[in-house]
GUFIKE-88341 format. One record per atom (N, C-alpha, C, O): residue number from 1; residue in three letters; x, y, z. Coordinates in steps of 0.05 Angstrom, whole numbers, plus 32768, in hexadecimal, padded with zeros to 4 digits. Example, Ala and Ser with C-alpha at 12.3 -4.5 7.8 and 13.67 -1.06 7.14 Angstrom:
{1,ALA,{8108,7F8E,809C}}
{1,ALA,{80F6,7FA6,809C}}
{1,ALA,{8108,7FBE,809C}}
{1,ALA,{811D,7FBE,80A9}}
{2,SER,{8101,7FD3,808E}}
{2,SER,{8111,7FEB,808F}}
{2,SER,{8102,8001,809D}}
{2,SER,{810C,8017,80A1}}
This chain:
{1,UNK,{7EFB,7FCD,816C}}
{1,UNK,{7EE6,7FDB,815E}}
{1,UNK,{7ED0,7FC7,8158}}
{1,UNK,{7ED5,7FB0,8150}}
{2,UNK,{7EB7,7FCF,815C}}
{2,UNK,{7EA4,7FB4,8157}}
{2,UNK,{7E9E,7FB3,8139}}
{2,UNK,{7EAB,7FBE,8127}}
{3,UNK,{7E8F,7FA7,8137}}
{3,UNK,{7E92,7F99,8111}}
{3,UNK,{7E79,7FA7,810C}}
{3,UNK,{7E76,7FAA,80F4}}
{4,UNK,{7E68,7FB1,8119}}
{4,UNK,{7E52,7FC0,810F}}
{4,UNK,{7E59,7FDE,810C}}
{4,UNK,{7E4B,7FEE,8100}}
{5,UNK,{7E6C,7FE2,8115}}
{5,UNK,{7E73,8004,8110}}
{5,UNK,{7E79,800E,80F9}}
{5,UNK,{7E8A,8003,80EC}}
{6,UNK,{7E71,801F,80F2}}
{6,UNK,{7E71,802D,80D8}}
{6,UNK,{7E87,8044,80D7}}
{6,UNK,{7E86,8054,80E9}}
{7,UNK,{7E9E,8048,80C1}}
{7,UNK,{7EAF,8059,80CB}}
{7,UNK,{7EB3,806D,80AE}}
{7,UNK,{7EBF,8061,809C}}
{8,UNK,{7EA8,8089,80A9}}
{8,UNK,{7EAA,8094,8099}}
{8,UNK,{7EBF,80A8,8095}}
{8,UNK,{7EC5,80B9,80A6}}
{9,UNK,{7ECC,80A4,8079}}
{9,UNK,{7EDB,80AF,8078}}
{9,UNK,{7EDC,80CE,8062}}
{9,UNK,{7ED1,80D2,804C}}
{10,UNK,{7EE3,80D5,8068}}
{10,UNK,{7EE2,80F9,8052}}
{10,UNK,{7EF7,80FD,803E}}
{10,UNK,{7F10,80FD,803F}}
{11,UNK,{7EE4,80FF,802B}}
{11,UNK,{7EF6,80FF,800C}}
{11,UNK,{7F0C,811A,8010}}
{11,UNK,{7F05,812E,801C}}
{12,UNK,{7F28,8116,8002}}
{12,UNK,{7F38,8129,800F}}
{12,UNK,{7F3C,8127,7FEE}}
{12,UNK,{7F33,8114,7FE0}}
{13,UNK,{7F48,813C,7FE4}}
{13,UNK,{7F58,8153,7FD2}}
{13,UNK,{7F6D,8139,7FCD}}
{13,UNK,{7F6B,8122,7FD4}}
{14,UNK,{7F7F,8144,7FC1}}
{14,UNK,{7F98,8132,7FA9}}
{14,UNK,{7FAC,8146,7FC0}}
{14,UNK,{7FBB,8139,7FCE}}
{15,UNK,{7FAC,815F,7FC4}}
{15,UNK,{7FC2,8168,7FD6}}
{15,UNK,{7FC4,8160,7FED}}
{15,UNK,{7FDA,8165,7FF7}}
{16,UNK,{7FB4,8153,7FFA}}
{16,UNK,{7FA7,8148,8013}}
{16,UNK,{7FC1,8135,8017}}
{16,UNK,{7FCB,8135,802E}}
{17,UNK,{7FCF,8121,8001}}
{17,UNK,{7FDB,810C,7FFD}}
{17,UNK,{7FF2,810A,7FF9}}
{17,UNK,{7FF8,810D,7FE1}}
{18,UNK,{8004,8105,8007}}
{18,UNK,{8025,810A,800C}}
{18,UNK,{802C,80F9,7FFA}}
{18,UNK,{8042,80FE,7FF1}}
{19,UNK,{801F,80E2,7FEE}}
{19,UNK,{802A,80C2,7FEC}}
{19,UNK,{8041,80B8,8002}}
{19,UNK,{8052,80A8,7FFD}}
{20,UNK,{803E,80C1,8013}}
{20,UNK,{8046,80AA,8023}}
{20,UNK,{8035,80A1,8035}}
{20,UNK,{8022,80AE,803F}}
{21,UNK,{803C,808B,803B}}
{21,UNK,{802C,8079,804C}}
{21,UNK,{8044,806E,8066}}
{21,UNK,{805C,8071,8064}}
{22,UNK,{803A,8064,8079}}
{22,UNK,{8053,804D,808B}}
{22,UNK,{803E,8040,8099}}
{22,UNK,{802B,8049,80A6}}
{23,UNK,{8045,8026,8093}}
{23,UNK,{8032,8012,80A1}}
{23,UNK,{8047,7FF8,80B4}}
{23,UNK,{805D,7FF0,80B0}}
{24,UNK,{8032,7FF3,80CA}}
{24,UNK,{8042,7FD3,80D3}}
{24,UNK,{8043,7FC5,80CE}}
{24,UNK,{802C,7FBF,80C6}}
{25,UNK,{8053,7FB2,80CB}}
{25,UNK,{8050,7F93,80C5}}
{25,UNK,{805C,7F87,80D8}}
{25,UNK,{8068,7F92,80EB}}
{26,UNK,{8058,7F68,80D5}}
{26,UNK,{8065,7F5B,80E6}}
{26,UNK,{8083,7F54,80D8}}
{26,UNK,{8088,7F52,80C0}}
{27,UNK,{8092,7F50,80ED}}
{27,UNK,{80B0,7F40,80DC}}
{27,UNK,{80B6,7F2E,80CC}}
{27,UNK,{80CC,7F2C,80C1}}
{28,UNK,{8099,7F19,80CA}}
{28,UNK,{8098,7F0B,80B6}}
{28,UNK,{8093,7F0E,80A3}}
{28,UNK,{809F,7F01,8092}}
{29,UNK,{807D,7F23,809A}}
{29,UNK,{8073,7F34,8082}}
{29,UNK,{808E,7F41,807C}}
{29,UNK,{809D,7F38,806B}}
{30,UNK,{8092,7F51,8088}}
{30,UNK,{80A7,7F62,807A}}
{30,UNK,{80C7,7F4D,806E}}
{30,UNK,{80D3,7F53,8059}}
{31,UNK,{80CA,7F41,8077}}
{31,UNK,{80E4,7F31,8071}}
{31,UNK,{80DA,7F22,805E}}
{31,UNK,{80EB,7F17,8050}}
{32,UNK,{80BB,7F1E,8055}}
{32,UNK,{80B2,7F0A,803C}}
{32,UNK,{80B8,7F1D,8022}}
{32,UNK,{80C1,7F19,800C}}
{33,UNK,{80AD,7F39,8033}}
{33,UNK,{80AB,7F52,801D}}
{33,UNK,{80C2,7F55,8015}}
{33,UNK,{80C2,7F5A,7FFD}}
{34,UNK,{80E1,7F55,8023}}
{34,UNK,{80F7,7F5B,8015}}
{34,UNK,{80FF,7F48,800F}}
{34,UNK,{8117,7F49,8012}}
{35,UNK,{80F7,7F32,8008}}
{35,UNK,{80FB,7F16,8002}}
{35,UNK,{80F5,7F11,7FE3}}
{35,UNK,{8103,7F05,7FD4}}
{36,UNK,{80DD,7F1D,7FDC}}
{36,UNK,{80D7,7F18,7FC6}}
{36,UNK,{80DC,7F32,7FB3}}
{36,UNK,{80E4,7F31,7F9C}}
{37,UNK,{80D6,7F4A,7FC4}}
{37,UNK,{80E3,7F6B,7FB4}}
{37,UNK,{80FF,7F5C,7FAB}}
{37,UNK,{8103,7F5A,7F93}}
{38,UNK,{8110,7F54,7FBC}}
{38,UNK,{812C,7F44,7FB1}}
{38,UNK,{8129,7F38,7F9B}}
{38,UNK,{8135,7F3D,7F86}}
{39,UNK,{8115,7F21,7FA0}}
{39,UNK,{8113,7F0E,7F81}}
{39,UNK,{810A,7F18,7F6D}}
{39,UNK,{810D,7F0D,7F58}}
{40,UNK,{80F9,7F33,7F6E}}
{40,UNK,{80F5,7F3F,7F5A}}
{40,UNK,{8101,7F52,7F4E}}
{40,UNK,{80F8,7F63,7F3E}}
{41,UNK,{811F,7F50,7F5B}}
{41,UNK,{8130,7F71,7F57}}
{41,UNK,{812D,7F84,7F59}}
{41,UNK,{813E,7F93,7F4F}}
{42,UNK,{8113,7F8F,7F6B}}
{42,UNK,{8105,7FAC,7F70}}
{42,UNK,{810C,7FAF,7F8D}}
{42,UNK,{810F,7F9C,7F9D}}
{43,UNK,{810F,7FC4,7F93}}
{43,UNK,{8110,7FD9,7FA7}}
{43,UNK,{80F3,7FCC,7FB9}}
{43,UNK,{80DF,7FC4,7FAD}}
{44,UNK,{80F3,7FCC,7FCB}}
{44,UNK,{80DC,7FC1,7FE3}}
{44,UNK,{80C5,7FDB,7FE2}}
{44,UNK,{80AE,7FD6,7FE9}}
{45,UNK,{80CC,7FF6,7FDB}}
{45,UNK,{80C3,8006,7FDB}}
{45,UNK,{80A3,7FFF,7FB7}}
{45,UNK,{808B,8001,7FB2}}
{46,UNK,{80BD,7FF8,7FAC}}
{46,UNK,{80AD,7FF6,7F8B}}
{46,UNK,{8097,7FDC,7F94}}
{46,UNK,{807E,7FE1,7F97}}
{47,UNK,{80A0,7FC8,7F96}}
{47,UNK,{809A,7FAC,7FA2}}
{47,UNK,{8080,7FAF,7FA8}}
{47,UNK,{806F,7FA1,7F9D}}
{48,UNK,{8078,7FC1,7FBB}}
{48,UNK,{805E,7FC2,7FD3}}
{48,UNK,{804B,7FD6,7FC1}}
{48,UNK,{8032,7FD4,7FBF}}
{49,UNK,{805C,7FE8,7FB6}}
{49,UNK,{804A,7FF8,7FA1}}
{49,UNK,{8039,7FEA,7F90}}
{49,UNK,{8022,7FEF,7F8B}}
{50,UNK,{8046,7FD7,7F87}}
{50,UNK,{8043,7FCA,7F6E}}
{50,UNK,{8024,7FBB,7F7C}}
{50,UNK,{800D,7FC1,7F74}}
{51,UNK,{802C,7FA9,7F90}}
{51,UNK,{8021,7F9C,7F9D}}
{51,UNK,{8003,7FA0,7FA3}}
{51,UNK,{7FEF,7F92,7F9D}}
{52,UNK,{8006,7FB8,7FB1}}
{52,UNK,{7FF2,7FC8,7FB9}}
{52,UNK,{7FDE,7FD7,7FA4}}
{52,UNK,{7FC6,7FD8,7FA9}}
{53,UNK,{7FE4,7FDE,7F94}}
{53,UNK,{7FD5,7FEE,7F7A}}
{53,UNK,{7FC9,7FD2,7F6D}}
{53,UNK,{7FB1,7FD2,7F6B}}
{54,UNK,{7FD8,7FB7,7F63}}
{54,UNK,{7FCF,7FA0,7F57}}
{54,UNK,{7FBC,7F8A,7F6B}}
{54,UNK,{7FB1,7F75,7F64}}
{55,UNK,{7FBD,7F9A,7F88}}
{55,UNK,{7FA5,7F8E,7F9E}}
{55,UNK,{7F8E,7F98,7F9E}}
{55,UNK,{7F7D,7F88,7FA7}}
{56,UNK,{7F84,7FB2,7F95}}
{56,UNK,{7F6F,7FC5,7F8E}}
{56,UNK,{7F73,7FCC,7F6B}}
{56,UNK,{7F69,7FE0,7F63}}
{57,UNK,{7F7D,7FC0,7F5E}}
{57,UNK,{7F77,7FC5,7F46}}
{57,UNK,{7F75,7FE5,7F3F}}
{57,UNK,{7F62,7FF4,7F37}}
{58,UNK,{7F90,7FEA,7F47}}
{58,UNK,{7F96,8006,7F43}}
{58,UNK,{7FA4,8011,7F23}}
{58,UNK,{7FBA,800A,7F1B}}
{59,UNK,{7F98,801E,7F19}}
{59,UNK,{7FA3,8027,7EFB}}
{59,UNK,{7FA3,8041,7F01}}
{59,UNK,{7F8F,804D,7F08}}
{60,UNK,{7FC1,804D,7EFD}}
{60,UNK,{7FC0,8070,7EF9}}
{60,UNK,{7FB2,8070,7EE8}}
{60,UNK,{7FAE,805E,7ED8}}
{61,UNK,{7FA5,808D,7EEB}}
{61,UNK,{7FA4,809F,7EE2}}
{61,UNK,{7FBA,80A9,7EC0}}
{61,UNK,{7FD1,80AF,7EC2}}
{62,UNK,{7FAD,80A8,7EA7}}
{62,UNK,{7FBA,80B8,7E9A}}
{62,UNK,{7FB6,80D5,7E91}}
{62,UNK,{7FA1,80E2,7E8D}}
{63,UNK,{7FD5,80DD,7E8E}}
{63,UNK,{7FC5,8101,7E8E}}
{63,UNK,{7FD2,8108,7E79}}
{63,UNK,{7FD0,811F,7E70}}
């Protein structure tokens, strides 16, 4: 993809959103990821959540 391309994307609805995601990694990422989900006693699942929301400075929503 060249670096000047512009790629727009369309605001979708809250139903739009399964929460799930599946992404690749390499074998090294992932074996770091259950490496440390381990040292932190969480589920690899919680781990990346965690991860991911505190990489974008994600705060739910309260309702």
């Amino acid at each position: 993809m060249p670096w000047n391309m512009v790629i727009q994307f369309q605001a979708a609805s809250d139903e739009e959103y399964s929460g799930r995601i599946l992404i690749r990694t390499t074998r090294s990422l992932h074996r770091a990821l259950v490496e440390r989900a381990r040292e932190e006693n969480t589920s690899l699942n919680q781990f990346i959540n965690y991860q991911l929301a505190r990489g974008i400075g994600y705060k739910p929503e309260k309702r």
